[in-house]
N, C-alpha and C positions, 0 to 999 in steps of 0.2 A: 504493500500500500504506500502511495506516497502522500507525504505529509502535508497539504498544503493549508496556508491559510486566506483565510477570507478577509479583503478588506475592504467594508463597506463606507461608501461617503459619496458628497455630494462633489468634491472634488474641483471646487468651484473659486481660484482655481487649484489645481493639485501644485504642491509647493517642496521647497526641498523640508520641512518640518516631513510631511506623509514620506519621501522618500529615504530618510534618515532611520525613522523607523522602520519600513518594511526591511531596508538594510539590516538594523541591528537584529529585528526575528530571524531574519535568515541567516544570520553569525552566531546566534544566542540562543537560539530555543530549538528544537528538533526540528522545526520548520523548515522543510528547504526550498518550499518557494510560497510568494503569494500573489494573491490576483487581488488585483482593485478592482473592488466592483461600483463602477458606478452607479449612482443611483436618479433616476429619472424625476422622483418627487419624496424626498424622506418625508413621512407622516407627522413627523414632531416638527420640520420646518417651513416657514415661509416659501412659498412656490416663487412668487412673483421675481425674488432676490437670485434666481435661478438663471444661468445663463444658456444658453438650448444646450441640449442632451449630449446633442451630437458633437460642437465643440469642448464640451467636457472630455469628452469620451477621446477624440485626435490628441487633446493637449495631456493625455496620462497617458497614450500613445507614445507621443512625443517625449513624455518625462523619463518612462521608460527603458527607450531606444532598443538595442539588442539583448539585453541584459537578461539571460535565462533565466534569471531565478523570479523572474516579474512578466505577471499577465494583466492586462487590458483587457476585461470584461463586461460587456452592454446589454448581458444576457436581462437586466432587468426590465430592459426598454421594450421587449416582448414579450412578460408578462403584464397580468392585469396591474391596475394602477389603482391607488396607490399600492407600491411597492411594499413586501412583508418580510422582513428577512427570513422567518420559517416557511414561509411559500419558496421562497429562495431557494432554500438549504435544501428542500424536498425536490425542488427539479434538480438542483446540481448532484444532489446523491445521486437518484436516478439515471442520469446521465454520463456521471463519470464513476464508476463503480471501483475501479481501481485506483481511487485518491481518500483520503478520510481530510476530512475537511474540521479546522479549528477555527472560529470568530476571533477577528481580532477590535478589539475599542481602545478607546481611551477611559479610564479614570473616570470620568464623569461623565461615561454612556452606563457606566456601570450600574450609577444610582439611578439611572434609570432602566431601570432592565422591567421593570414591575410594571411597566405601560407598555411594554415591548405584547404583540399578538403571540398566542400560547405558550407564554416565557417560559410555564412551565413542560411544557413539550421538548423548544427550544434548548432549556441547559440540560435535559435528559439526552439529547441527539446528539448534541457539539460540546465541545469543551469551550475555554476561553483563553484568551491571551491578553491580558490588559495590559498598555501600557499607565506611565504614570503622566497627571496635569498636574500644573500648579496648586487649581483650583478646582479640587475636586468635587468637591457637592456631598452631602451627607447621605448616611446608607441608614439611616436610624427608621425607615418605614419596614413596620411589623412584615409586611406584605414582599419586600426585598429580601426581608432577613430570611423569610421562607424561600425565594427562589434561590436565595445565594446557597442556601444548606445542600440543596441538591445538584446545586452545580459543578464543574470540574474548573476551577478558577486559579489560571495558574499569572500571580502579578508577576512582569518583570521589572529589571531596574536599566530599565531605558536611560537615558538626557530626555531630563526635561523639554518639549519643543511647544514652547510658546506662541509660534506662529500660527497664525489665522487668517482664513479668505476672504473675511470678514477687515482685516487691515489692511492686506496687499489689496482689495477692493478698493477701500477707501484712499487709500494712497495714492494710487493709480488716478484716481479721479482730480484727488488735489494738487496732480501733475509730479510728485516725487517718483526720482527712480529705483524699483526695489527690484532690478535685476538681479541681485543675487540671492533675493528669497525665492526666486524662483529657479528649474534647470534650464538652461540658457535656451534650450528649442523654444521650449515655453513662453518666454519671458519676448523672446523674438516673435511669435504667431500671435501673441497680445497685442504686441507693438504695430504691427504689421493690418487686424482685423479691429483696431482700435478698442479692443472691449474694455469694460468695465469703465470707461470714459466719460 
């Protein structure tokens, strides 16, 4: 079986923060590879702040490059919508039988796992891989504490990576250059399609 992990996000856009970490899983954890999986509409985010799917999906393309141990995944863009990570997880098992597949979050996807759709299905099927936030968010709901018991929750000790899409957005707008939070294809097809502008 090969190891991979799943890593979901809106990716909007994907930054060297996302690929620092998939690096460190694939150095650090039995993981030897992971897929980003895009995500077409996360449920817990604002749609509107979304930049189309499709240029998502080229610029982790792009982030990428040849780099074996990373896959560019849009399989969500054809399923139903909004998107569920256990509807996910259930076509990709099916599909790839001979991979066992681990979720990878942050720290503070974690505390939220308990609004996550059949979370308790979810950490019965898949393990986890958290990394660490600064700002984690508290795990004190009764209702977490029970999903986490039966979870396989393995935290690592990543770097911290404080970067957000949410600043290289805003940046971008207020005309600063953050070419280097991003990988230079990247940061070039921004430039080039003017987004985030």
């Amino acid at each position: 079986m090969t190891e991979t992990g799943l890593f979901f996000g809106s990716f909007n856009p994907v930054h060297i923060g996302h690929m620092a970490i998939a690096n460190y899983i694939t150095e650090y954890t039995p993981l030897r590879e992971v897929w980003f999986v895009v995500s077409p509409h996360n449920p817990l985010k604002v749609k509107e702040s979304l930049l189309g799917e499709r240029d998502r999906f080229y610029m982790t393309q792009l982030a990428i490059g040849d780099d074996p141990r990373f896959r560019a995944s849009d399989i969500e863009f054809t399923l139903p919508r909004p998107s569920y990570t256990i509807d996910t997880l259930a076509y990709l098992t099916e599909k790839y039988p001979s991979r066992r597949f681990t979720l990878i979050m942050g720290e503070d996807n974690l505390t939220t796992l308990h609004k996550w759709k059949n979370a308790e299905l979810l950490v019965e099927q898949c393990p986890i891989v958290v990394y660490p936030r600064l700002y984690p968010g508290r795990r004190s709901s009764k209702r977490l504490q029970e999903i986490l018991a039966m979870a396989s929750v393995q935290e690592i000790d990543a770097p911290i990576m404080e970067i957000s899409g949410t600043f290289i957005r805003s940046a971008i707008r207020e005309g600063k250059d953050v070419s280097w939070f991003l990988p230079p294809a990247v940061w070039k097809y921004i430039r080039e399609m003017h987004f985030y502008e």
